[in-house]
VOBA-1610 file (N, C-alpha, C; in pm, whole numbers, padded with zeros to 5 digits, always signed):
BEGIN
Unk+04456+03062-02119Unk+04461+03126-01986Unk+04322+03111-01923Unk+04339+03073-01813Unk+04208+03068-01727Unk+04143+03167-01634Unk+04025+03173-01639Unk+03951+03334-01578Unk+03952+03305-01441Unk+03957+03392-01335Unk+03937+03364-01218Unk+03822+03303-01183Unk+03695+03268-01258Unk+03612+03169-01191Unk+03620+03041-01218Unk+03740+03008-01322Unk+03712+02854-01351Unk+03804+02745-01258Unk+03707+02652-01187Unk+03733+02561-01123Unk+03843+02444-01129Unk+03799+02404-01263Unk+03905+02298-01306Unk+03984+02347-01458Unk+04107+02273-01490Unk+04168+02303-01571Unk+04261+02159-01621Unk+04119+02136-01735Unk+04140+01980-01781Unk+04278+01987-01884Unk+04386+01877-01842Unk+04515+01880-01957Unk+04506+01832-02071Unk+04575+01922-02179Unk+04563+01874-02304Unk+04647+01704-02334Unk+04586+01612-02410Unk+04659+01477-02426Unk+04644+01481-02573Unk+04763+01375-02647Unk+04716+01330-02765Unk+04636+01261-02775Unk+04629+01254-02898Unk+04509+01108-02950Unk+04565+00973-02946Unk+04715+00989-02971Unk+04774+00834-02956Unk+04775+00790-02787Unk+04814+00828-02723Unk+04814+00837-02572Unk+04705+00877-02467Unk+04572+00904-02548Unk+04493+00984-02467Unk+04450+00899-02326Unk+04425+00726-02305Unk+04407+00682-02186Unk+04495+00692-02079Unk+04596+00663-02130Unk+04759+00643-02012Unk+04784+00805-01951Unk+04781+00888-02023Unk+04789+01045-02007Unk+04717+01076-01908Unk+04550+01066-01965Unk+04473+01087-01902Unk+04451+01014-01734Unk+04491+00938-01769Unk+04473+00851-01623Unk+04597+00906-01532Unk+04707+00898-01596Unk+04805+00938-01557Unk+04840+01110-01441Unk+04780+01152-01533Unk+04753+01359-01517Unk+04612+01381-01435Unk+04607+01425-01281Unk+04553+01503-01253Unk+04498+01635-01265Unk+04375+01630-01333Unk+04367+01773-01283Unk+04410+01906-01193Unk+04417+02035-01262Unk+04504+02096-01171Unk+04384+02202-01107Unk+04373+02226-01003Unk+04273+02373-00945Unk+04353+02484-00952Unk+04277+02638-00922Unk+04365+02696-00836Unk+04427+02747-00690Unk+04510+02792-00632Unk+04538+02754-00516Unk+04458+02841-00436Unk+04374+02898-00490Unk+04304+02998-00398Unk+04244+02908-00318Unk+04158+02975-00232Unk+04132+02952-00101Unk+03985+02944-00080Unk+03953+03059-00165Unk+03772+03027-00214Unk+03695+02907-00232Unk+03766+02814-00294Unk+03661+02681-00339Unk+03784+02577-00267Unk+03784+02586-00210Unk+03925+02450-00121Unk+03818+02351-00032Unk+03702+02404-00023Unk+03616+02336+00043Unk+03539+02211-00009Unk+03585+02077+00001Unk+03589+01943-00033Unk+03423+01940-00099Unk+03371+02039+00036Unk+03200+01975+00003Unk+03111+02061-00188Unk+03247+02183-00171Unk+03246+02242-00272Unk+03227+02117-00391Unk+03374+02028-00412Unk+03348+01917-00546Unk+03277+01846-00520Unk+03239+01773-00409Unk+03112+01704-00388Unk+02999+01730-00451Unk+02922+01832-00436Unk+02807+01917-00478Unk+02864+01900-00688Unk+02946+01965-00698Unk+02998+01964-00819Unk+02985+01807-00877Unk+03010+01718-00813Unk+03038+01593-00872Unk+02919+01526-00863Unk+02816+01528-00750Unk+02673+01445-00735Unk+02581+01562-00749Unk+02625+01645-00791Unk+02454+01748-00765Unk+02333+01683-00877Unk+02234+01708-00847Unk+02139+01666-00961Unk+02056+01781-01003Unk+02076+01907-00947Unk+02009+02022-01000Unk+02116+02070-01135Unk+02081+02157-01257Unk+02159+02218-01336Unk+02139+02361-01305Unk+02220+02382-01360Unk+02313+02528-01333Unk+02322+02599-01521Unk+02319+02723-01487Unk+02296+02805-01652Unk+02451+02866-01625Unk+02488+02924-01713Unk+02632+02979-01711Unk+02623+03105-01608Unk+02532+03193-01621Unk+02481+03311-01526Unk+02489+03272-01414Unk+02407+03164-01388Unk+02371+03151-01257Unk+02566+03093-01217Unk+02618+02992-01274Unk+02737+02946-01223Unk+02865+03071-01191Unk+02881+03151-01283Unk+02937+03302-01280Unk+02893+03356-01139Unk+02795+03375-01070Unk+02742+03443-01017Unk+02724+03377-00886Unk+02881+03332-00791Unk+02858+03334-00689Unk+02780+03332-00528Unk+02675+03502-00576Unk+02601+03507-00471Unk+02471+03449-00531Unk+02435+03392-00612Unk+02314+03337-00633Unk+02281+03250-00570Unk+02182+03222-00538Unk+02115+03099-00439Unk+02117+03008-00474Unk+02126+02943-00624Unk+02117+02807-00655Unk+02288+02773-00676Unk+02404+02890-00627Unk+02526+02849-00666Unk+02582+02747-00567Unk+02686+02654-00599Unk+02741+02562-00495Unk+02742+02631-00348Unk+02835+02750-00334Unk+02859+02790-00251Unk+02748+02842-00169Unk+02692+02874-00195Unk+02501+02826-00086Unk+02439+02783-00150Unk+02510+02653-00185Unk+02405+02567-00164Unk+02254+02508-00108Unk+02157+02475-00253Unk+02003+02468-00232Unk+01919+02337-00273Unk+01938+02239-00244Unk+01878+02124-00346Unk+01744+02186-00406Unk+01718+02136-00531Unk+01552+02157-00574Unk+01479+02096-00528Unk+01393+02149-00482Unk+01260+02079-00372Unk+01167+02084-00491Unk+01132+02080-00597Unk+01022+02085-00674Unk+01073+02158-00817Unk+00992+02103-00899Unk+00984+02144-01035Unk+00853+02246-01080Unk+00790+02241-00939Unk+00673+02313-00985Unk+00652+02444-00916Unk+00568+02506-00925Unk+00590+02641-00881Unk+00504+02624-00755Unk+00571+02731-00658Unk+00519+02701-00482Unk+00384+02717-00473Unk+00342+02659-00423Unk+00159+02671-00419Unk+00080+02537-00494Unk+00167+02484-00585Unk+00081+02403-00746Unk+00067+02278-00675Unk-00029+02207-00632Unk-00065+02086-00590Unk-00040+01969-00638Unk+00087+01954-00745Unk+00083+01858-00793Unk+00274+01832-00767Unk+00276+01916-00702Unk+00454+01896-00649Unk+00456+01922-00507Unk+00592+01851-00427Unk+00588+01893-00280Unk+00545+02020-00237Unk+00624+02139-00310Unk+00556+02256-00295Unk+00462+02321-00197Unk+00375+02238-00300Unk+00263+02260-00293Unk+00169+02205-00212Unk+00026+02180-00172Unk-00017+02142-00102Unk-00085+01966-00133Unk-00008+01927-00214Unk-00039+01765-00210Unk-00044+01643-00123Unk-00107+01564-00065Unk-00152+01510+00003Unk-00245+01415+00007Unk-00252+01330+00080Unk-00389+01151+00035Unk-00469+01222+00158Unk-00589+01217+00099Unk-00690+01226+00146Unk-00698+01172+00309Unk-00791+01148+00335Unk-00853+01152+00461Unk-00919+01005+00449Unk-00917+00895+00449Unk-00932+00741+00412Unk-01069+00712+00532Unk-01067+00793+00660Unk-01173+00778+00795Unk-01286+00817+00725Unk-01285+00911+00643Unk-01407+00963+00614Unk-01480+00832+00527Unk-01460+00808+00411Unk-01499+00678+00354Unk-01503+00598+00430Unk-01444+00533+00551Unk-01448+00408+00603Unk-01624+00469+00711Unk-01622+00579+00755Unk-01732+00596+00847Unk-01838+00605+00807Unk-01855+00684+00679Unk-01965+00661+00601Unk-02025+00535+00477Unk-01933+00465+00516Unk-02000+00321+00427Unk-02051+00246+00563Unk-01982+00299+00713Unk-02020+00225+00826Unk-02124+00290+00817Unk-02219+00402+00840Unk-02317+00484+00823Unk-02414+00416+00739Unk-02370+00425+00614Unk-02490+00332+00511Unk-02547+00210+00551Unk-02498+00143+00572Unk-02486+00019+00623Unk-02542-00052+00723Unk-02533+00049+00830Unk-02595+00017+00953Unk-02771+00090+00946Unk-02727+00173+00869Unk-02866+00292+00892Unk-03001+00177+00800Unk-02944+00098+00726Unk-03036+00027+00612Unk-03074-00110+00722Unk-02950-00170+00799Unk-02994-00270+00906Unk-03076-00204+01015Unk-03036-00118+01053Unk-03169-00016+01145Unk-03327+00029+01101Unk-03312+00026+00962Unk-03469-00006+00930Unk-03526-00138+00880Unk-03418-00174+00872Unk-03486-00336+00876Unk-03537-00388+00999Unk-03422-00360+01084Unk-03484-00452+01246Unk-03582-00346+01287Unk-03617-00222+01302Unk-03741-00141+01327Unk-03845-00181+01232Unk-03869-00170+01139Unk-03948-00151+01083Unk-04049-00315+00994Unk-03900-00369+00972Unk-03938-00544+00898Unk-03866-00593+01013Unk-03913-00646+01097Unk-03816-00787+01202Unk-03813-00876+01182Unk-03947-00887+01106Unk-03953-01052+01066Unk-03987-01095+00946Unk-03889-00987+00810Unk-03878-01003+00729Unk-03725-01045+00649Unk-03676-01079+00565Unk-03563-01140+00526Unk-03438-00949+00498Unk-03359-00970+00540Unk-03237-00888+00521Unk-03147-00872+00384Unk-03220-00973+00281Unk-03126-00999+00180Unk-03103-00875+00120Unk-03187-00758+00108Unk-03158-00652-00011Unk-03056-00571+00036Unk-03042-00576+00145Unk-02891-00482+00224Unk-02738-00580+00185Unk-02768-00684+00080Unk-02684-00779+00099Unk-02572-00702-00025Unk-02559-00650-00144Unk-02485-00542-00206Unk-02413-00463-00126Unk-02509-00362-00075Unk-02413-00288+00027Unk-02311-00324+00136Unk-02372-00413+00222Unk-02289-00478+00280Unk-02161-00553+00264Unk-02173-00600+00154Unk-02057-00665+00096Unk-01927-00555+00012Unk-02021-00447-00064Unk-01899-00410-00095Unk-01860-00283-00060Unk-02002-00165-00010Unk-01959-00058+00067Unk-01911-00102+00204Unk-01997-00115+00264Unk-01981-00160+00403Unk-01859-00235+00456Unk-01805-00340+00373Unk-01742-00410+00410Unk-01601-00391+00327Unk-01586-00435+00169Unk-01463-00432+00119Unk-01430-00301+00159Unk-01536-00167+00093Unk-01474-00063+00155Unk-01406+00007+00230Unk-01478-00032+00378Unk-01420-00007+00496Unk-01292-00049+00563Unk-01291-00249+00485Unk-01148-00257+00470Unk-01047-00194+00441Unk-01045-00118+00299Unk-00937-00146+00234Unk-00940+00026+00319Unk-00998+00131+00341Unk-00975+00210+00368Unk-00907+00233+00489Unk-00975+00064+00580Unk-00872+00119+00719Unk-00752+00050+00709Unk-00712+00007+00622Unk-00591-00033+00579Unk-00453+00039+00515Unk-00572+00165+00489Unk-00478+00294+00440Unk-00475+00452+00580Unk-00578+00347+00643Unk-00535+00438+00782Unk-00409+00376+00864Unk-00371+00295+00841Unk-00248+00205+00948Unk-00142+00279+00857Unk-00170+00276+00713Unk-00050+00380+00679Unk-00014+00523+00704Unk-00111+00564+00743Unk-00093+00715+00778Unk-00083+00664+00866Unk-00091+00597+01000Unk-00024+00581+01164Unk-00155+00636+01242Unk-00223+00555+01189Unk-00385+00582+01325Unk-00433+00434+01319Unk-00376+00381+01455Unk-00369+00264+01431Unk-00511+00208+01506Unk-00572+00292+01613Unk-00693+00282+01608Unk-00816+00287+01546Unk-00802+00397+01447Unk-00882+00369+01359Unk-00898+00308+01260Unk-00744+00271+01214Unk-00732+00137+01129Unk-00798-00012+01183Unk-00790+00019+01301Unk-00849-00128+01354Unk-00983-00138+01383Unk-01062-00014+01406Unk-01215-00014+01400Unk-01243-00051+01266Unk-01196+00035+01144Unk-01276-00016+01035Unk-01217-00140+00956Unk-01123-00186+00986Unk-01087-00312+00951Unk-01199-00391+00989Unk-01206-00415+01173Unk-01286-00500+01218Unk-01395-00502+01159Unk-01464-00365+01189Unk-01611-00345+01154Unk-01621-00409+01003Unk-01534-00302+00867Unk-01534-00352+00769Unk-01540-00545+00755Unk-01490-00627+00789Unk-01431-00751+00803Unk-01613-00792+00863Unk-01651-00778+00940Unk-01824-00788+01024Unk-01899-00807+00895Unk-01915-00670+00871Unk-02003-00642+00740Unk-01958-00772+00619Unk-01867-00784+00605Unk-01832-00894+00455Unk-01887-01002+00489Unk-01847-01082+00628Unk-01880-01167+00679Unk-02084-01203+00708Unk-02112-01056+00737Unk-02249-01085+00729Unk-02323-01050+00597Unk-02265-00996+00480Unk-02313-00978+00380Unk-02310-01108+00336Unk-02231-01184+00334Unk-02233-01332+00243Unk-02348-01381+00341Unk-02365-01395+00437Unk-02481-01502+00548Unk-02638-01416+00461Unk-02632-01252+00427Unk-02759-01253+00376Unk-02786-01305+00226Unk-02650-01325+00140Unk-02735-01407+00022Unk-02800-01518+00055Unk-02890-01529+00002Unk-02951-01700+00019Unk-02862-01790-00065Unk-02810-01763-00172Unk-02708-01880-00242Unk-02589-01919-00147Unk-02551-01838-00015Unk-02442-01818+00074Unk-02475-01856+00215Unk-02589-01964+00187Unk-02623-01949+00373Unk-02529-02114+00400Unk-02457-02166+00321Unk-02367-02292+00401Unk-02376-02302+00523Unk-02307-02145+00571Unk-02297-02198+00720Unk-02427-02201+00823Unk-02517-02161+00761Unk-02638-02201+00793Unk-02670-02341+00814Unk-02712-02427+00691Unk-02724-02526+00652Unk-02669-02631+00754Unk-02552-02582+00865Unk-02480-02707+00951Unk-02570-02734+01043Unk-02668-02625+01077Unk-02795-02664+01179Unk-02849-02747+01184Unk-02911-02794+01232Unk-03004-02886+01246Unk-03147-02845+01205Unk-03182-02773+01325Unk-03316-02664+01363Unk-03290-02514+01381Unk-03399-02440+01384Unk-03420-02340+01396Unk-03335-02292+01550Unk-03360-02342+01648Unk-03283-02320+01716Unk-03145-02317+01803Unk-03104-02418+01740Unk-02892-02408+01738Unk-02927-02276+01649Unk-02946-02268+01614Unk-02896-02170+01444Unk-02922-02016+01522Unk-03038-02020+01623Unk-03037-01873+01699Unk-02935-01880+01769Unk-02925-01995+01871Unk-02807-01999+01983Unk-02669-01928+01932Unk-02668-01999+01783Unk-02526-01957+01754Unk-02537-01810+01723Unk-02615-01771+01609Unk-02656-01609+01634Unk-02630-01522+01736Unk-02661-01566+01858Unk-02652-01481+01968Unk-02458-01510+02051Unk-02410-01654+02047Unk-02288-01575+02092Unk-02241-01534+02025Unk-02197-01520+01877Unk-02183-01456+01715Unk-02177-01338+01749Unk-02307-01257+01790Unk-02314-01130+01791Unk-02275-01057+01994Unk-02258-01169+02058Unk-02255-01114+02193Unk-02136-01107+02177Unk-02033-01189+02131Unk-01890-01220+02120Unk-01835-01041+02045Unk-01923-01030+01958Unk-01876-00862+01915Unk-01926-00742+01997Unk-02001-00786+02065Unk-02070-00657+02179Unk-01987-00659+02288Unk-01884-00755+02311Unk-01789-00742+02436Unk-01671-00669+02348Unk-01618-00725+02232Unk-01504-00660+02099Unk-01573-00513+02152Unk-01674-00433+02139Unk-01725-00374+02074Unk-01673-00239+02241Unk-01730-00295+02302Unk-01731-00224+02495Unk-01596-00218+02489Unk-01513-00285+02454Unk-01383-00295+02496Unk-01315-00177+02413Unk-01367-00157+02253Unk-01325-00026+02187Unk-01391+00111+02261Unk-01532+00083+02338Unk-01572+00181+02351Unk-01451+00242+02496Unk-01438+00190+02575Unk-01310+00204+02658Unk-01185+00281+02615Unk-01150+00212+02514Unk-00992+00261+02468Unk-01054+00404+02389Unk-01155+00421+02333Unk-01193+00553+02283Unk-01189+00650+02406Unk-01215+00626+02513Unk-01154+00739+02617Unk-01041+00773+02643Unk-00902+00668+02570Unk-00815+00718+02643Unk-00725+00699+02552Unk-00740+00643+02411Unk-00640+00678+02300Unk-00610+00823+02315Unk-00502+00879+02217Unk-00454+01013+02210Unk-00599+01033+02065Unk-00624+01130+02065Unk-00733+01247+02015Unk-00907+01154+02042Unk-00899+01056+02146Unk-01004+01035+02144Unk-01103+01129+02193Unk-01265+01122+02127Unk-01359+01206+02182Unk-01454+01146+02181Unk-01585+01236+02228Unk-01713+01186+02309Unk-01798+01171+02161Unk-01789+01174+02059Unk-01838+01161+01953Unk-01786+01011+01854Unk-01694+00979+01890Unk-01604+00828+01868Unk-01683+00743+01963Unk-01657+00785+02106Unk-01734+00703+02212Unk-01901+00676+02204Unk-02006+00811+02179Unk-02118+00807+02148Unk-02131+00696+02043Unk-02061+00680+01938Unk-02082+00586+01807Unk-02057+00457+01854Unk-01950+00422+01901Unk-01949+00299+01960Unk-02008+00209+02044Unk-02094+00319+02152Unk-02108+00258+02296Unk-02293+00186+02218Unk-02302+00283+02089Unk-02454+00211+02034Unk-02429+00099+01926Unk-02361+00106+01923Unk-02284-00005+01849Unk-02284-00130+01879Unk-02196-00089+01992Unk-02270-00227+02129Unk-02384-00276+02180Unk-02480-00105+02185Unk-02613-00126+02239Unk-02685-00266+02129Unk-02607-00223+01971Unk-02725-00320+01889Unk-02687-00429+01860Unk-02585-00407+01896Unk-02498-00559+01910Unk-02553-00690+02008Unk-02528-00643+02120Unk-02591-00697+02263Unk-02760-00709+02187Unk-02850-00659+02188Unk-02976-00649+02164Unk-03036-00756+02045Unk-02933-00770+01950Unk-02953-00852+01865Unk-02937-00985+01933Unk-02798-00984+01987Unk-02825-01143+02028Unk-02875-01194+02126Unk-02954-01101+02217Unk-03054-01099+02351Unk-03181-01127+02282Unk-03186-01066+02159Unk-03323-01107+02032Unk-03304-01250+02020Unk-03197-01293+01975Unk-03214-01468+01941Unk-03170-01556+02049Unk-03146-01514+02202Unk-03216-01576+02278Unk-03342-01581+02282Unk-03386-01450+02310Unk-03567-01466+02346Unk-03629-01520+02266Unk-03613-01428+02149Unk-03749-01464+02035Unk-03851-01350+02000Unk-03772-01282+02130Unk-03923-01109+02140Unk-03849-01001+02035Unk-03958-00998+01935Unk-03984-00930+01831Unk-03889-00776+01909Unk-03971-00751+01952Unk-03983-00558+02049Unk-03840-00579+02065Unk-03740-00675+02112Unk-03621-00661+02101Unk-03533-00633+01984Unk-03549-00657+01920Unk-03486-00665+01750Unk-03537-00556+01750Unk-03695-00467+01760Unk-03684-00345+01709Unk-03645-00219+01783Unk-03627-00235+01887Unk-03524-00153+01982Unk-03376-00137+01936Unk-03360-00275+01895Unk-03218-00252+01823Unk-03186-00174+01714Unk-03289-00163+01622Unk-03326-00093+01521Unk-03318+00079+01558Unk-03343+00120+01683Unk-03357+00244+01729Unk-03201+00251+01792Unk-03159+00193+01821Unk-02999+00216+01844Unk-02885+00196+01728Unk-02926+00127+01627Unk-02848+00099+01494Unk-02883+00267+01475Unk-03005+00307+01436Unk-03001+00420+01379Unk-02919+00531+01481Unk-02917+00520+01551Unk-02824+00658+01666Unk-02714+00608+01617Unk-02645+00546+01615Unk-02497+00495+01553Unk-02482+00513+01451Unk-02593+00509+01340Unk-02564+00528+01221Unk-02551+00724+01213Unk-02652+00782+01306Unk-02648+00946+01284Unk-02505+00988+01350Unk-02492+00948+01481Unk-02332+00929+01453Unk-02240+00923+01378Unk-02238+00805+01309Unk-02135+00794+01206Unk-02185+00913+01073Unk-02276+00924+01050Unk-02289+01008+00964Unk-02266+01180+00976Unk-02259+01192+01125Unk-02221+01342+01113Unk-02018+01311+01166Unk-02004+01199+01191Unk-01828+01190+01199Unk-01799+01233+01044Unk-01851+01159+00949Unk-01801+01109+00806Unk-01814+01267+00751Unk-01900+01373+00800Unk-01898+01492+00757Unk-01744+01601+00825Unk-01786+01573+00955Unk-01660+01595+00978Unk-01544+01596+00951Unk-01537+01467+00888Unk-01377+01453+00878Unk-01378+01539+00740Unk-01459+01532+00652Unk-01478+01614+00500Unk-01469+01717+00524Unk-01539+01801+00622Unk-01535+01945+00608Unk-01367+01963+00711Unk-01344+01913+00778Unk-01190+01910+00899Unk-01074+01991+00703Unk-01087+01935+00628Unk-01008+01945+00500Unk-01033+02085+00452Unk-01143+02151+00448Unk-01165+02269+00386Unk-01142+02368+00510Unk-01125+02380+00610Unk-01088+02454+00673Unk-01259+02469+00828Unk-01330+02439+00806Unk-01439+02426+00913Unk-01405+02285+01002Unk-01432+02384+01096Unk-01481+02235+01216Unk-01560+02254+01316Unk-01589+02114+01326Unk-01757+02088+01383Unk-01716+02039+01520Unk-01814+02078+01631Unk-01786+02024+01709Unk-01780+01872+01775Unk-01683+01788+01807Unk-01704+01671+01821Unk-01696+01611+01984Unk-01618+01705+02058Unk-01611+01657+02198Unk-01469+01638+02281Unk-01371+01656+02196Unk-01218+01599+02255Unk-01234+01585+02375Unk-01178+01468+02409Unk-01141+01496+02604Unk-00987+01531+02573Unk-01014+01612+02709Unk-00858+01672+02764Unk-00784+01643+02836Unk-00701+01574+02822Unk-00581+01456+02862Unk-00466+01518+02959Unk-00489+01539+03100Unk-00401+01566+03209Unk-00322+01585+03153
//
């Protein structure tokens, strides 16, 4: 005899006959009216949560078919290592701004301070903070869906690799196609003018992307400044130019270095002021 909570009521078969029987014989329910609801065996037939005998007895329980609950987690609410909880990928801008930071701040005392000394010892950093870094990080910003800032530190990142190999000396090939000293500036300068127009053109769209601010724009627009300046340097030849540039690398670099804090502390709950414009 069956209790009023049981659902199904599997038929007895022999052992000689048990496939044909079985295939044969439907299961029988009962005709009540309580569980007639299709989505009822559904749940019963695909659920992937388990059920204790208590909890199945027990109707008004929350994890029973009939209010139905999928399990959202195995872990307890709060524990960071299940949906729950507060798990989450980091913040990928912050790394990409502060290897841009390093990077630039070490070429800013070079062109201030040595102008007309060789660049090779920034050539480490450049290559793999500066550059692979910044790659691969703004590469994990296009996955979170910031597709602007995926494309600053791509670019930028992609700059840096490109000029880290030109400062090894075992890596100057494309050097070597020169002739003289001077093709070799010429090309220097549209090289670097060709990125100071790239460069104006981001500083633009930083006014009018969605969360752009005057602290994105400040970083960029010097960006350009040392951009332009460098290759206005290998037109001229005047020293005082290169180290002017040096004084604008570094404003870009304090820039980027109080963004890269930002975005670190934005996670713990502080924030710094950066500038938002406010979008009609």
């Amino acid at each position: 005899m069956s209790s009023p909570d049981d659902h199904f009521i599997i038929p007895q078969v022999t052992s000689e006959n048990t496939l044909f029987e079985f295939k044969d014989k439907k299961p029988s329910r009962q005709a009540s009216n309580e569980n007639m609801d299709p989505e009822y065996f559904l749940h019963r037939a695909n659920r992937f949560d388990s059920y204790d005998e208590e909890k199945d007895a027990n109707p008004t329980h929350a994890s029973h078919p009939n209010g139905y609950q999928p399990v959202t987690s195995v872990y307890p609410t709060g524990d960071p290592r299940g949906p729950a909880g507060d798990c989450h990928m980091g913040n990928f801008g912050a790394l990409a701004i502060l290897s841009f930071a390093v990077v630039t701040s070490l070429l800013a005392t070079n062109n201030l301070f040595l102008p007309d000394k060789p660049n090779n010892i920034i050539f480490p950093t450049a290559l793999v903070f500066g550059g692979f870094a910044q790659v691969v990080a703004g590469f994990m910003c296009f996955f979170r869906g910031k597709t602007f800032n995926g494309t600053l530190f791509v670019s930028y990142g992609s700059f840096w690799l490109g000029n880290g190999m030109m400062m090894h000396p075992g890596l100057h090939t494309a050097y070597d196609a020169y002739t003289d000293k001077h093709d070799l500036d010429i090309a220097n300068a549209y090289y670097h003018f060709v990125w100071a127009i790239y460069t104006i053109l981001n500083v633009g769209i930083s006014m009018k992307v969605r969360g752009g601010n005057f602290l994105l724009t400040f970083n960029l627009f010097f960006v350009f400044c040392t951009l332009f300046l460098e290759g206005f340097f290998y037109t001229t030849g005047h020293i005082v130019i290169l180290r002017i540039s040096g004084v604008t690398a570094y404003l870009a670099a304090i820039g980027a270095f109080y963004s890269g804090v930002v975005d670190i502390l934005e996670e713990q709950g502080v924030e710094l002021p950066i500038g938002v414009y406010k979008k009609k």
